[in-house]
C-alpha positions as CSV (number, residue, x, y, z in Angstrom):
1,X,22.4,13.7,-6.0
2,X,22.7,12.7,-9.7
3,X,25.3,9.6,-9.6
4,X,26.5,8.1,-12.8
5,X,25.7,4.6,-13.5
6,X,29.3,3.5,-13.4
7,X,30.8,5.9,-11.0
8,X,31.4,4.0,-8.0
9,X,30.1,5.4,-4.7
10,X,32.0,4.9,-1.5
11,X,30.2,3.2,1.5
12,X,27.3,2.2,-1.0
13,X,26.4,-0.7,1.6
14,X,25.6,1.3,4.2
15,X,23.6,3.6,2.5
16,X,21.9,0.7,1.4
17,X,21.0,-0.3,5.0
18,X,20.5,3.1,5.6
19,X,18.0,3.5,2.6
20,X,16.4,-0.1,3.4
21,X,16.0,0.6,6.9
22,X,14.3,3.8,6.4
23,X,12.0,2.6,3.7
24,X,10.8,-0.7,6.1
25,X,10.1,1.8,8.9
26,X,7.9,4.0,6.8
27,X,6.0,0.6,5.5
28,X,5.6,-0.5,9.4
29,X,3.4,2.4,9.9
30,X,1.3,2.1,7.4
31,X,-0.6,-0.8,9.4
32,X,1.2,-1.8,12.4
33,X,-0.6,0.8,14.3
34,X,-4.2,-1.4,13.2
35,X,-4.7,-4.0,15.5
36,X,-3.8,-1.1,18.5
37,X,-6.7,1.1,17.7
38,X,-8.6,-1.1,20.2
39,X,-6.1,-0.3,23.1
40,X,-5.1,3.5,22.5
41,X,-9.9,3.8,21.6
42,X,-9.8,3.0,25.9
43,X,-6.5,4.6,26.8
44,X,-7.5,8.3,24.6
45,X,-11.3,7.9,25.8
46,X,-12.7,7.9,22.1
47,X,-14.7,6.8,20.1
48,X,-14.8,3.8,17.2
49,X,-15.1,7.1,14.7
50,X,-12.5,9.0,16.1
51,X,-10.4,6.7,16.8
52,X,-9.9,5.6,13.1
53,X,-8.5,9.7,12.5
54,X,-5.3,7.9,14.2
55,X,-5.2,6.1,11.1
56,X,-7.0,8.3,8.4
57,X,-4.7,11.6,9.3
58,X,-1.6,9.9,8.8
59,X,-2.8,7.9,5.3
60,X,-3.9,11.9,4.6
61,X,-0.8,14.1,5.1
62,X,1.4,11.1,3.9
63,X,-0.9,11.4,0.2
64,X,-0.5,14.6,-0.1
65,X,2.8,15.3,0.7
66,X,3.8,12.5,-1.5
67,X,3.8,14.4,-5.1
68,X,6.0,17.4,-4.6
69,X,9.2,15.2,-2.9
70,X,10.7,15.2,-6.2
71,X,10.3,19.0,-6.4
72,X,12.0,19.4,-2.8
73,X,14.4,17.0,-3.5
74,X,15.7,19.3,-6.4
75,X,14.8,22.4,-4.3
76,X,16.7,21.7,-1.0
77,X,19.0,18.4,-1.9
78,X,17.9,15.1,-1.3
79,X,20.5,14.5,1.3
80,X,19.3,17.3,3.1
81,X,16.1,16.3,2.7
82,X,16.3,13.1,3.5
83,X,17.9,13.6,6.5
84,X,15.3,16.1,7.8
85,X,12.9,13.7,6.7
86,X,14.3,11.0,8.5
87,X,14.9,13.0,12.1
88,X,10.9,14.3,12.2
89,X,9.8,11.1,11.2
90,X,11.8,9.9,13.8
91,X,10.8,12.7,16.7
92,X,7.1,12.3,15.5
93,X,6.7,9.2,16.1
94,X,7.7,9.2,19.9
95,X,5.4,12.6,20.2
96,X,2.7,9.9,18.7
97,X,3.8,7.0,21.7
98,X,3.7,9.7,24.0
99,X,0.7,11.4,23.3
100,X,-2.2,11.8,26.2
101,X,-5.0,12.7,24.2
102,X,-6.7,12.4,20.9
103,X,-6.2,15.6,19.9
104,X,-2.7,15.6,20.1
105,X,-1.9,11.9,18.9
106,X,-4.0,12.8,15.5
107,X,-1.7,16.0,14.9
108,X,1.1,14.3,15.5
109,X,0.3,11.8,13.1
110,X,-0.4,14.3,10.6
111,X,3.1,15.3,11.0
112,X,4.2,12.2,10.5
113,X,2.8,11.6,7.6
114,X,4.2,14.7,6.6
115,X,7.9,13.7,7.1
116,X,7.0,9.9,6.4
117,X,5.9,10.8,2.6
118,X,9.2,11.5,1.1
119,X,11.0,8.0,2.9
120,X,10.1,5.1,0.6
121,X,10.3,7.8,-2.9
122,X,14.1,9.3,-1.9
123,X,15.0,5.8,-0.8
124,X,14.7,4.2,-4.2
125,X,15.7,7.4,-6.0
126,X,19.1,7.1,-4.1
127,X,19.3,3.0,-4.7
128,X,18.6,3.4,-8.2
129,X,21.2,6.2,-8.2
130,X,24.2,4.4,-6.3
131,X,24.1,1.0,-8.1
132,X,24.7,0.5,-12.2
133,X,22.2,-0.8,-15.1
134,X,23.4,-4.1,-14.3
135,X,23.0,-4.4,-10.8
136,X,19.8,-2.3,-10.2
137,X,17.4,-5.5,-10.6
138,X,19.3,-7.1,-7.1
139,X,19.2,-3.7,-5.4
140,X,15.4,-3.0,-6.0
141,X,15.1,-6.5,-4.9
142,X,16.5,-5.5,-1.6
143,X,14.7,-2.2,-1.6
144,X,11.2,-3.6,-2.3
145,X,11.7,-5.9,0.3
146,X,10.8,-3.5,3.0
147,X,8.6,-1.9,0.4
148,X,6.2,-5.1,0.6
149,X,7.0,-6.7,3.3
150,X,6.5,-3.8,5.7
151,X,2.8,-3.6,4.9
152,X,2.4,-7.7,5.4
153,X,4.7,-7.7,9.3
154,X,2.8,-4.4,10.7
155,X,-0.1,-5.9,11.7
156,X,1.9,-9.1,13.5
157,X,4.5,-7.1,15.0
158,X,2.1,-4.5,16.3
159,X,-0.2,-7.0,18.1
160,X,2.9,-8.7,19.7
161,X,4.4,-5.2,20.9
162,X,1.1,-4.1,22.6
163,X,0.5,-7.7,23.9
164,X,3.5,-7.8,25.5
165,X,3.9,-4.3,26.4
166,X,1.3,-1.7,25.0
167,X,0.4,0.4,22.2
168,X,2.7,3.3,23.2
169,X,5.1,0.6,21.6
170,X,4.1,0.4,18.1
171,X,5.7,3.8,17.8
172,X,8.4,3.5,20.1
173,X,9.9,0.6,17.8
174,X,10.7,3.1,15.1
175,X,13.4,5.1,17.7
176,X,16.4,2.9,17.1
177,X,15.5,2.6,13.2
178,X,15.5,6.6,12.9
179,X,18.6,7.3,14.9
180,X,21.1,4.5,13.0
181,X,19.6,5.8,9.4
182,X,20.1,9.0,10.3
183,X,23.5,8.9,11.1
184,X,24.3,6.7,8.5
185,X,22.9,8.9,5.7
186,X,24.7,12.1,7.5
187,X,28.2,10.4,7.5
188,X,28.1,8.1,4.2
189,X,25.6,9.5,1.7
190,X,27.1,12.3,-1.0
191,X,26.3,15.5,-0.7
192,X,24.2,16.7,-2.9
193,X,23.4,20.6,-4.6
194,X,20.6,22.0,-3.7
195,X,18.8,25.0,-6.4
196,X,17.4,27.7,-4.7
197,X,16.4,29.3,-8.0
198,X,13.6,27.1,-8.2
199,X,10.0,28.0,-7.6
200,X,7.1,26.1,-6.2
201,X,4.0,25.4,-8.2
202,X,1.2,26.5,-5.4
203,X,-1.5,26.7,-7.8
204,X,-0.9,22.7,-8.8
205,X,0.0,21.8,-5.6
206,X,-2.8,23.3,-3.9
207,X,-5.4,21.3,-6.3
208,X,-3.5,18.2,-6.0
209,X,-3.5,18.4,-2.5
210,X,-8.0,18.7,-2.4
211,X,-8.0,16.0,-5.0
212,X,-6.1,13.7,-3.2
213,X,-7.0,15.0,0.4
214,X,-11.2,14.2,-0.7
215,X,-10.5,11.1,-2.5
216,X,-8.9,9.6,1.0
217,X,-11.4,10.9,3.4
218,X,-14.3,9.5,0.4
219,X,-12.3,6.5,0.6
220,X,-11.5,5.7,4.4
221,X,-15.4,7.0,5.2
222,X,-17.2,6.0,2.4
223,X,-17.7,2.7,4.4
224,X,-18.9,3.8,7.6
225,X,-21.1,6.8,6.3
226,X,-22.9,4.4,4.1
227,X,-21.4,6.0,0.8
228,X,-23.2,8.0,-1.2
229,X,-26.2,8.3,1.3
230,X,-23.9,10.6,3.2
231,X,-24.1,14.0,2.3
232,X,-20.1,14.3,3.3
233,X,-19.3,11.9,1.0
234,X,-20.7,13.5,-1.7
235,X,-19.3,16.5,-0.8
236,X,-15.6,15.1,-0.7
237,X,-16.3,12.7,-3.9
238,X,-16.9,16.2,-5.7
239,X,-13.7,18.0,-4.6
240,X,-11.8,15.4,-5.6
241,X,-12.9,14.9,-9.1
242,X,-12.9,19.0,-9.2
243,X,-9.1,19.2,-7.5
244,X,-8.1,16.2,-9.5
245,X,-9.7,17.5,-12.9
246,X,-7.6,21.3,-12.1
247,X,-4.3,19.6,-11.4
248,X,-4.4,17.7,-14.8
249,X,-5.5,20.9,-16.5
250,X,-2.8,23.2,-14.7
251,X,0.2,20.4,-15.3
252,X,-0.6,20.5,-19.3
253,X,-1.3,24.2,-19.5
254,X,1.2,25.6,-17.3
255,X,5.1,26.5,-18.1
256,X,6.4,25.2,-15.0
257,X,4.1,22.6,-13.1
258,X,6.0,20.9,-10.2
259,X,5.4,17.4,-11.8
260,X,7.0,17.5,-15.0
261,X,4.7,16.3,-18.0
262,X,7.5,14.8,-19.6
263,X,7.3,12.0,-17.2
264,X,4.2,10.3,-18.6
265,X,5.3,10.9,-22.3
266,X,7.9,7.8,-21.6
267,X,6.1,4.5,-21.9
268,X,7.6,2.6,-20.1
269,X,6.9,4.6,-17.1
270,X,3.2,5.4,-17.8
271,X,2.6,1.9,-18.4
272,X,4.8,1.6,-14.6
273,X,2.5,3.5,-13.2
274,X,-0.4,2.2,-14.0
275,X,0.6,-1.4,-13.5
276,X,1.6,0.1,-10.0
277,X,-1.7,1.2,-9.2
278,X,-3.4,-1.9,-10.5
279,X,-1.0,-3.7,-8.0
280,X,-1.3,-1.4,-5.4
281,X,-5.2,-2.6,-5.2
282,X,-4.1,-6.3,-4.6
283,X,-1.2,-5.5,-2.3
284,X,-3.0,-4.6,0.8
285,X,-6.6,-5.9,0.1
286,X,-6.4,-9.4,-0.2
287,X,-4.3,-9.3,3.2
288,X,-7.0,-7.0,4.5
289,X,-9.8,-9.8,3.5
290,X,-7.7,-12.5,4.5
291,X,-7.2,-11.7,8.3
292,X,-11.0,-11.6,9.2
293,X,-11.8,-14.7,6.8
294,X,-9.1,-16.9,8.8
295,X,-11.0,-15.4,12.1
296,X,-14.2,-15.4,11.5
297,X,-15.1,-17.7,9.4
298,X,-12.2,-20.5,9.8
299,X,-12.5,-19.9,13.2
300,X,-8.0,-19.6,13.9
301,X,-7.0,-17.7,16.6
302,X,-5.3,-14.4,16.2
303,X,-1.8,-15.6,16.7
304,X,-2.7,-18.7,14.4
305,X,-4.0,-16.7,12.0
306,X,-0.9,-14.4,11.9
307,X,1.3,-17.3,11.5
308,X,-0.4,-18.8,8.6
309,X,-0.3,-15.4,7.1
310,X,3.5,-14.9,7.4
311,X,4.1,-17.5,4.6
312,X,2.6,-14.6,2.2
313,X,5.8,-12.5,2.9
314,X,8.5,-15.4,2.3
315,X,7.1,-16.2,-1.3
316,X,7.6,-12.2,-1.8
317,X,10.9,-11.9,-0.1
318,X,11.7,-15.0,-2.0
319,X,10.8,-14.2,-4.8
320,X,12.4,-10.8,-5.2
321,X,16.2,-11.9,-4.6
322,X,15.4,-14.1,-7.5
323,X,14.1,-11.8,-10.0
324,X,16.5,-9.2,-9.0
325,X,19.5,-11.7,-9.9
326,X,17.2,-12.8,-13.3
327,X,16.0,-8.7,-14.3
328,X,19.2,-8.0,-16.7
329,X,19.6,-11.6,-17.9
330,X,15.5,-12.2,-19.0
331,X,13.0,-10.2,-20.0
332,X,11.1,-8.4,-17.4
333,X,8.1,-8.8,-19.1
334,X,8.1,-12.0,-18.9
335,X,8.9,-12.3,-15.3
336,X,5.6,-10.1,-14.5
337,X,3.8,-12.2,-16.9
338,X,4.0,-15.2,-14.9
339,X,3.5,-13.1,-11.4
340,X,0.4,-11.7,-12.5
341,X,-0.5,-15.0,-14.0
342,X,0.1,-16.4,-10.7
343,X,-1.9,-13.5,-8.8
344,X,-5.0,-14.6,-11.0
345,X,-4.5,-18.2,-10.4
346,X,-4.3,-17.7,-6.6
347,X,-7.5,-15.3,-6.7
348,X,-8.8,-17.9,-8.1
349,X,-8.1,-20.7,-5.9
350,X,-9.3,-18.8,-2.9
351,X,-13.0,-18.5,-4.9
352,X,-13.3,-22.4,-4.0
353,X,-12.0,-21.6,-0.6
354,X,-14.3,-22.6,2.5
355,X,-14.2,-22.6,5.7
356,X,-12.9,-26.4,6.0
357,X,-9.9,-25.8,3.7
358,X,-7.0,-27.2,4.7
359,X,-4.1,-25.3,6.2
360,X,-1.6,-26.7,3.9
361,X,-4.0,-26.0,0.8
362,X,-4.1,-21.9,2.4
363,X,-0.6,-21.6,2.9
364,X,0.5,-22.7,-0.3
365,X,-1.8,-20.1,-2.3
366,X,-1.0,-17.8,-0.2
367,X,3.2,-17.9,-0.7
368,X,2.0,-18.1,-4.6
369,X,0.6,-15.3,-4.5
370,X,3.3,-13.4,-2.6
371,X,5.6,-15.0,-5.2
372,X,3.3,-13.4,-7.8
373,X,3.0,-9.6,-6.3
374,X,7.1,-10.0,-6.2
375,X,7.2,-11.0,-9.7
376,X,5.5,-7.9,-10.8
377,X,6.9,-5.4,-8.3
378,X,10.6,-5.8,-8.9
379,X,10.5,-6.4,-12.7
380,X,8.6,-3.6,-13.0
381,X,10.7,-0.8,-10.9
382,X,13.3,-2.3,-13.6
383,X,11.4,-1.5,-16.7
384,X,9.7,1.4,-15.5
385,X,12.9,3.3,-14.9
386,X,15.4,1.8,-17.5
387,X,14.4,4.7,-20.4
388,X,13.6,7.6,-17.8
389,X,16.1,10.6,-17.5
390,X,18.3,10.7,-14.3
391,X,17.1,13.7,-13.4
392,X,13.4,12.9,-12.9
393,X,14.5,9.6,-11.3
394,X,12.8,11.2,-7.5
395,X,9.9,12.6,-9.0
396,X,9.0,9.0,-10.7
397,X,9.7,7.2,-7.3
398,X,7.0,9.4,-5.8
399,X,4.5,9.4,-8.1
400,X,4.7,5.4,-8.0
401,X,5.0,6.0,-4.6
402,X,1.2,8.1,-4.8
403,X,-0.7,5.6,-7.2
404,X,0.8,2.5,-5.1
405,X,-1.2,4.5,-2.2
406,X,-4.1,5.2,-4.0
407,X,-4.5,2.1,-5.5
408,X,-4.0,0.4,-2.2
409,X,-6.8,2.6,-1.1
410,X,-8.9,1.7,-3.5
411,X,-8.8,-1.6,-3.5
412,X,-9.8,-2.2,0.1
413,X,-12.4,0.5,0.5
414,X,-14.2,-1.6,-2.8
415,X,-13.4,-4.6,-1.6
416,X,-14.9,-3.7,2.1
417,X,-18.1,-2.4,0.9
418,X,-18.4,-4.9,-1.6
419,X,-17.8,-7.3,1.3
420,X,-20.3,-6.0,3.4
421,X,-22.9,-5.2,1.0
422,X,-23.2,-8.7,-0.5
423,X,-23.3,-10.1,3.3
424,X,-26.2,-7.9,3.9
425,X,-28.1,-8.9,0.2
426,X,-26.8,-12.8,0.3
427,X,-28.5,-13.1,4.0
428,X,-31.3,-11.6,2.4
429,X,-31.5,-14.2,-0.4
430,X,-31.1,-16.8,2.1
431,X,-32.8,-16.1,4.8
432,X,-35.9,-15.5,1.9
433,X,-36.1,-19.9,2.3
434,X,-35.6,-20.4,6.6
435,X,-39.8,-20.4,6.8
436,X,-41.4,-23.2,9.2
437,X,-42.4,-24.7,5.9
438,X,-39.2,-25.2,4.5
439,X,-39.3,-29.2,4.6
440,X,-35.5,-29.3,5.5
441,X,-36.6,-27.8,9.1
442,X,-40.1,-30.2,9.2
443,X,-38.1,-33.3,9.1
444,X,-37.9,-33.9,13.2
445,X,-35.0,-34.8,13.7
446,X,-32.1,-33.5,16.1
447,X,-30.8,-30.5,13.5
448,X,-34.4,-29.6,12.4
449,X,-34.9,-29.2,16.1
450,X,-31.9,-27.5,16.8
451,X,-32.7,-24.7,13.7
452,X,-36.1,-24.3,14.6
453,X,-36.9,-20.6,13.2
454,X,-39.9,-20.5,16.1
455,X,-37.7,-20.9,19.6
456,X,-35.3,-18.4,20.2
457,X,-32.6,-20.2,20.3
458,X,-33.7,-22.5,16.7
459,X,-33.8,-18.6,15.5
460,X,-30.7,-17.3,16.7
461,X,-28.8,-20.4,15.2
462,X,-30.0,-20.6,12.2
463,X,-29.3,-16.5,11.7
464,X,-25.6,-17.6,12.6
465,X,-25.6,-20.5,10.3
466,X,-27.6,-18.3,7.5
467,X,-25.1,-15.1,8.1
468,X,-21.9,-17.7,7.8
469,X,-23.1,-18.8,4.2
470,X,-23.2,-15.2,3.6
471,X,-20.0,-14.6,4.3
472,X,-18.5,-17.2,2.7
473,X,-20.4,-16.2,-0.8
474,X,-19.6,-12.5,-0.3
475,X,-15.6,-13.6,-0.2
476,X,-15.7,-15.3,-3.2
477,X,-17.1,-12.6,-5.0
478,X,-14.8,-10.7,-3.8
479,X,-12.1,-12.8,-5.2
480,X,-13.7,-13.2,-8.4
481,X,-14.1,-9.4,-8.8
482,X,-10.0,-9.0,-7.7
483,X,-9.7,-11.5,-10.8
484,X,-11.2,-9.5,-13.3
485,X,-10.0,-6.4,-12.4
486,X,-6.4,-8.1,-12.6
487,X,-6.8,-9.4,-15.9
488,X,-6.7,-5.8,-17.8
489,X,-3.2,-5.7,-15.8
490,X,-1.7,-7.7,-18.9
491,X,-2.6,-5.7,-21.5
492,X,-0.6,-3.0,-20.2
493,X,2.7,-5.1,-20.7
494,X,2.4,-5.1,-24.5
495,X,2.7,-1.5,-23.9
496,X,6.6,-1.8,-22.5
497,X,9.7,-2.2,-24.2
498,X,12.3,-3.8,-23.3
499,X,15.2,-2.0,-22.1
500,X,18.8,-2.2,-23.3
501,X,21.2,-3.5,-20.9
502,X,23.3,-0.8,-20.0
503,X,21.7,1.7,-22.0
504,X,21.4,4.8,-19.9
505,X,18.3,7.3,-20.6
506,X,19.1,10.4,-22.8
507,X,17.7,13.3,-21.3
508,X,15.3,15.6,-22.9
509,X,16.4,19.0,-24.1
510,X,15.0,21.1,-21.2
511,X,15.9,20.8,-17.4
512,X,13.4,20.3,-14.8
513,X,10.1,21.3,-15.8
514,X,10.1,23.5,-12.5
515,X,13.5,25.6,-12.4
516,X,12.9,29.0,-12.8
């Protein structure tokens, strides 16, 4: 479906809904299945390690299947498509609810991955589509919404539903989400023309697919096989720089790769994409550090902590109506000039952060920086899209769609290690000092007693106390590194132009790069 910017499209609302619905649904379950892997661990009889597979085969097969959507979408119609997508998403998620062993809840997941990949691309291909130049800032705004807010309410939502009833639930929710999109997409959304005369590119696909496939195992098991210690790490680290080195070889040497080359030779959209993926990295893992530090080390309960976390979504959602009203009137480089500006500043206020912080001091940072990733996401789906030929409209979405994985990936499999490496080396330092002639613990009096490194229970207390300054030091390292690793992000906007309002991309001379 290839809609011109000003032909009006009938029942454009509901595909909207439809589109939006779809697109929150996909983002649930990316973590709302977390905080159950406790509950289905006892109800599946498995192990910690196995257990995670629940999680790991779905971020998998969704990778993977996330580059050739645009392909398909050109192949088979992205009506079609999306429809089917939609019904075995649907279908595989209640297989996963109702699943009585690990076995088959981890191939079900696979195949939901499979059908979740193409959800979140097609959906903003087809908003992008439906709405004009001048309108597409406030309907990305709406679209992102359940783009980033879907990641930030999985994790609540999911540990309500299996409080209140159980884990079977976290994939039972998506039932009544499934059936409405699908039959508002069937009855409202154009049809669109499928090309059979296309043919697939197995050769690229088939090396994208172990590059991507080995770079997510490396990354979701790098952490618990102690990295590069672990001979299957290695092994997968390989592949992926092998499968990743072949795709980029095939895609500039072959005549019809399925991801068209032409894509990164507009700016704007290779300096999208990589401001995605240096987004993606902060996206998920500074919520990911921010759970456990409210836990652990500020000592909130989990529904407290949930609560205070919630603010982070607002700012975003808040936010993003804005800048979707303010895309065609300012210049959206500007708009993600001040978001990253305010992701760095937040960073950076939560490197002075301990565990006596106020709450009011954590929930304001924290809606400033949702206000910041909101800034940058919206503005950017703008920018990156103004100059780039309708036609390659699906295959953008999903490759922003791939590196907004990756780099979520990315950035909390670093930021864990990191995490628990400096804990281990800081508690080292530390600990280096807690001797019986340390004159802080000769001094007699009730704490010197208390932290007595000879009893047992002096010991064990001063390894909490010692193991909590860890911590502590280890997160704001963390932060600082975040901060320097967002700082290049700024750069890349004196690579963007601004777009013309209304302007509509010319496209190139040839037709998809892989039409036979």
């Amino acid at each position: 479906m290839a809609v011109a910017p000003t032909e009006p499209v009938p029942h454009r609302m509901i595909i909207t809904l439809c589109t939006v619905g779809a697109t929150l649904m996909q983002a649930l379950d990316q973590t709302i299945a977390n905080v159950a892997l406790p509950y289905m661990q006892g109800s599946l009889s498995a192990t910690y390690e196995e257990i995670t597979w629940v999680l790991t085969s779905y971020i998998t097969a969704a990778a993977i299947m996330t580059a050739p959507v645009g392909w398909l979408a050109a192949r088979f119609g992205r009506k079609y498509l999306y429809v089917i997508c939609l019904i075995g998403f649907t279908v595989t998620s209640m297989l996963c609810g109702a699943a009585q062993s690990l076995d088959q809840i981890v191939v079900f997941r696979i195949l939901q991955g499979v059908f979740g990949a193409a959800l979140v691309p097609l959906s903003q291909a087809t908003m992008m589509d439906i709405y004009p130049m001048e309108k597409r800032g406030q309907a990305m705004a709406i679209w992102g919404v359940g783009v980033m807010v879907g990641p930030i309410l999985g994790p609540t939502l999911g540990g309500y539903l299996t409080e209140m009833y159980n884990w079977r639930w976290v994939f039972y929710i998506n039932l009544p989400f499934g059936i409405l999109a699908t039959l508002g997409l069937i009855i409202c959304m154009p049809r669109s023309h499928p090309n059979f005369s296309m043919k697939f590119d197995w050769i690229g696909f088939a090396v994208l697919s172990l590059g991507i496939g080995a770079l997510q195992l490396m990354l979701d098991r790098g952490q618990h096989l102690d990295w590069f210690a672990s001979p299957e790490i290695i092994i997968e680290t390989v592949l992926a720089a092998l499968g990743l080195y072949l795709f980029i070889v095939h895609m500039a040497t072959s005549n019809r790769p399925f991801i068209p080359p032409v894509l990164f030779t507009d700016r704007n959209f290779a300096s999208g994409v990589a401001m995605m993926f240096a987004a993606g990295t902060i996206l998920v893992s500074s919520s990911s550090l921010m759970a456990p530090w409210l836990q652990n080390l500020a000592n909130y309960p989990v529904e407290d902590a949930g609560l205070i976390m919630a603010p982070r979504g607002v700012g975003t959602m808040a936010t993003m109506l804005i800048c979707g009203r303010l895309a065609q009137k300012v210049d959206p480089r500007k708009i993600m000039a001040c978001g990253l500006l305010a992701l760095i500043w937040s960073m950076w206020e939560m490197t002075h952060w301990t565990p006596d912080v106020s709450q009011w001091r954590i929930v304001v940072t924290i809606i400033i920086q949702g206000a910041g990733l909101g800034s940058v996401f919206l503005p950017l789906q703008v920018i990156a899209f103004a100059t780039l030929p309708a036609q390659y409209r699906t295959d953008g979405a999903s490759l922003f769609s791939l590196f907004r994985n990756i780099g979520a990936a990315i950035g909390v499999s670093v930021t864990s290690f990191m995490l628990a490496h400096n804990t281990q080396v800081l508690h080292e330092q530390i600990g280096a000092s807690v001797t019986p002639f340390n004159r802080a613990l000769q001094r007699g009096d009730a704490v010197s007693h208390a932290w007595n490194p000879l009893s047992a229970h002096g010991a064990a207390a001063l390894d909490h106390v010692v193991n909590q300054q860890a911590q502590i030091i280890a997160y704001i390292n963390d932060y600082k590194m975040m901060v320097i690793t967002t700082l290049p992000a700024l750069l890349l906007l004196l690579l963007m132009r601004r777009p013309r309002t209304g302007a509509a991309a010319k496209p190139p001379p040839d037709a998809h790069a892989a039409m036979d």
